[in-house]
N, C-alpha and C positions, 0 to 999 in steps of 0.2 A: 198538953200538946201544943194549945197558942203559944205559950212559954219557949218551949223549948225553940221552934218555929222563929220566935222573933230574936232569940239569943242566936240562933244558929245566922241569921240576916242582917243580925250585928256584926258579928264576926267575921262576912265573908268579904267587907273590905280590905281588914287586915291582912286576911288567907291573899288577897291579890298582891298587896303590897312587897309579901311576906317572897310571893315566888319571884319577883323583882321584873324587869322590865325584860321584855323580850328581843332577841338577837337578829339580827338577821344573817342569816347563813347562808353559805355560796353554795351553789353546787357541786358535787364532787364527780359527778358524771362516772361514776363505776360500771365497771364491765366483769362479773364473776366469772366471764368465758374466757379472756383475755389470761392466758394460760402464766405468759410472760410478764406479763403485769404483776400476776398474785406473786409469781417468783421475786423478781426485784423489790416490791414491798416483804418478803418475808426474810429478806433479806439483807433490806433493812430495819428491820423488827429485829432481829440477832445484834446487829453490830450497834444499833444506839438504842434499843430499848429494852429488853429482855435483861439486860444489868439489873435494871430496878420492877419492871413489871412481867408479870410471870401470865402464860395462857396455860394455867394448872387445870384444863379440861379439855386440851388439845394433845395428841400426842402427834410424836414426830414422823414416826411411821404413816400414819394417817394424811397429814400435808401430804410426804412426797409421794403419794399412791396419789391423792387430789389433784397436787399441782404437776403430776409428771415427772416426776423427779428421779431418777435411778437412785436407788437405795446406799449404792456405795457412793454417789456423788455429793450425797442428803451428807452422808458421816461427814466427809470432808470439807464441805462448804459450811454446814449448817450448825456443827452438832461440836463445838469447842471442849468441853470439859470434861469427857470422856462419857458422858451420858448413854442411855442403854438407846437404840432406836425405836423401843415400845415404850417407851418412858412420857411423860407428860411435859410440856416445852416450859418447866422450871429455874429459878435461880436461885443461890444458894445466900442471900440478903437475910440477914435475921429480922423478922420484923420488928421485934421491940430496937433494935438500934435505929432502922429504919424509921419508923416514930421519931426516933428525937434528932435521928437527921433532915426530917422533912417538917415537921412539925404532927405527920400522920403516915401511917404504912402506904406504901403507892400501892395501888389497888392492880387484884388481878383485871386485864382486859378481854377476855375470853372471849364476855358477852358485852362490850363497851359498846361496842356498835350497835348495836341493839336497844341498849340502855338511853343513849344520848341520839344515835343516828348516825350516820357515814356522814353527812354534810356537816354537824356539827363537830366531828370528827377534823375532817378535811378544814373550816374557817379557824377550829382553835389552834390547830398546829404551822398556821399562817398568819397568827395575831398577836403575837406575843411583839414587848417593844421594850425598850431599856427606862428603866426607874429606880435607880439609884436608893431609895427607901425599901425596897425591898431585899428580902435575905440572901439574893443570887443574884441580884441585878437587874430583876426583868418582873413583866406583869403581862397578864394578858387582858385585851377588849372583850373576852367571850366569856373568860372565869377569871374575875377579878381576885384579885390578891392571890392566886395560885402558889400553892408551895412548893413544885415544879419548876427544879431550872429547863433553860431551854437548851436540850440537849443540839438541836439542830442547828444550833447559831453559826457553827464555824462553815455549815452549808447554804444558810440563808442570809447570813450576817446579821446588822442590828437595828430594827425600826427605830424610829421615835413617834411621837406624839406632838403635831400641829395643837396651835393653842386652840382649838373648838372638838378637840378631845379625837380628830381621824388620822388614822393609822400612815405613817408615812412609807415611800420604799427604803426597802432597806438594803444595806450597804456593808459591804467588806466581807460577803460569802465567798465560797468558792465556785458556786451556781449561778448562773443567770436565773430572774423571777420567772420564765415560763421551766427552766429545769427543776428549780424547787416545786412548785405548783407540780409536775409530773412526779417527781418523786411522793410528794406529799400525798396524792391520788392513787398511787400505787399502794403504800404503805397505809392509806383509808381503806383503799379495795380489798388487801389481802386479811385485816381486820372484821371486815365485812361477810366474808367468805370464811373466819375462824369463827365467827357470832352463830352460823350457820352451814355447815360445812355439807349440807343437802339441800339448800335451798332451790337449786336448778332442777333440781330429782323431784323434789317437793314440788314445784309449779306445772313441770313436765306430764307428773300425774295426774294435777290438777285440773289438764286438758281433756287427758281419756276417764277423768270421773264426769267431769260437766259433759263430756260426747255420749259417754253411755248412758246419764241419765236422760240426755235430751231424746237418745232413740225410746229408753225406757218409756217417756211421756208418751211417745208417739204410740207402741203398742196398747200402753197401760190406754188410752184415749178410745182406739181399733176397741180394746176388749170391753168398754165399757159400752160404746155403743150396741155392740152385739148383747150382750146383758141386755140391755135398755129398749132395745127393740121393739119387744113386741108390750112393754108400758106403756109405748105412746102410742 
C-alpha cells in the first residue's frame, strides 16, 4: 500500500503538467430566457456550423417548440436539405473523409457546453489568430494547434499575435468587435440551451422541492416535539 501511495505522488506532477496550463476565460454572460438570442445563434449554428458538426441528440421539432418557432417557419429558415422535422439536427459528412480532412472527425456538439462550459465556448471562438504553419492558416490561444479552420473569419476577420504571445484585434471582418462578441454569445447561448434543453424546468422545480422540504422540516419539527413531549 506505501508503494502504491508513493508511485501514485510521483506521478501526480506529471498528471499536472500533462493537463497543461490553465485559460483564462471571458465571460459569456448567457441568458436561456432570451428567446431571441437562442434563435439568432441557432441560426447561426445552420449556416456556418452544422456543415461539419452535428447535435445528433437534438431534434428539430424540439428547438422550435423551445425556441418559439412556428413549425412551418423552422422548415423554411432552418431545415435546408429536405430533413424530416422530427429528425435529429444532422449532416451528411462521412466521418472517415472527415478524418483525413481534419486530421480527426469534428465532434458532435450536443453536450459541448457542458463538456468545456459556455465561457470556454464563448473565448475559443474569439481566439483564433492567423499562423501561417498551420494546415488552414490559423491557431488558437485556448486550443492550440486546433485542426479547426476558422469558419467565422469572413465575420470576424484575422488576429495576430504581439511578440509576448496576446491576442491582437482583428481586422477585415464584416463585424464590428462588439457585433462579433454578440453573435458569438448568441451562438454560445443557444449551445448551452442544446446541452440542456430543461435546464430552466429543472431549476424552476428546484425551487418548489427546497419550499416544500423547508415546510416539510417545519411539521416533521411540530410532530417531533409532540412525540417528545411528555420524555422530558
Amino acid at each position: 500500500m506505501k508503494k502504491f501511495i508513493l508511485v501514485l505522488l510521483a506521478a501526480l506532477p506529471g498528471l499536472a503538467l500533462a493537463a497543461g496550463p490553465s485559460i483564462p476565460l471571458d465571460k459569456a454572460g448567457n441568458d436561456l430566457t432570451d428567446k431571441e438570442s437562442l434563435k439568432r445563434g441557432f441560426e447561426t449554428y445552420v449556416n456556418y456550423c452544422l456543415g461539419c458538426h452535428q447535435l445528433q441528440y437534438q431534434r428539430y421539432n424540439r428547438t422550435f417548440a423551445d425556441l418559439g418557432i412556428d413549425e412551418k417557419e423552422g422548415i423554411a429558415k432552418y431545415m435546408y436539405t429536405g430533413e424530416k422535422v422530427g429528425d435529429h439536427i444532422t449532416n451528411t459528412m462521412p466521418a472517415k473523409d472527415a478524418a483525413k480532412w481534419f486530421g480527426s472527425a469534428p465532434p458532435d456538439l450536443t453536450l459541448e457546453a457542458r463538456l468545456r462550459s459556455p465561457d470556454w465556448i464563448y473565448t475559443y471562438l474569439r481566439s483564433f489568430y492567423a499562423d501561417p504553419n498551420r494546415p488552414f492558416g490559423v491557431n488558437n490561444t485556448v486550443f492550440k494547434d486546433v485542426g479547426m479552420p476558422h469558419v467565422l473569419q469572413g465575420l470576424q476577420g484575422v488576429s495576430t499575435l504581439d511578440e509576448n504571445g496576446n491576442l491582437g484585434e482583428a481586422s477585415g471582418g464584416s463585424l464590428t468587435a462588439e457585433e462579433y462578441d454578440t453573435l458569438v454569445r448568441d451562438l454560445t447561448n443557444f449551445l448551452e440551451y442544446v446541452g440542456e434543453p430543461n435546464k430552466l424546468e429543472r431549476k424552476n422545480l428546484g425551487y418548489w422541492v427546497i419550499g416544500f422540504l423547508f415546510i416539510l422540516l417545519i411539521f416533521s419539527y411540530l410532530l417531533k416535539r409532540e412525540y417528545w413531549k411528555d420524555v422530558h
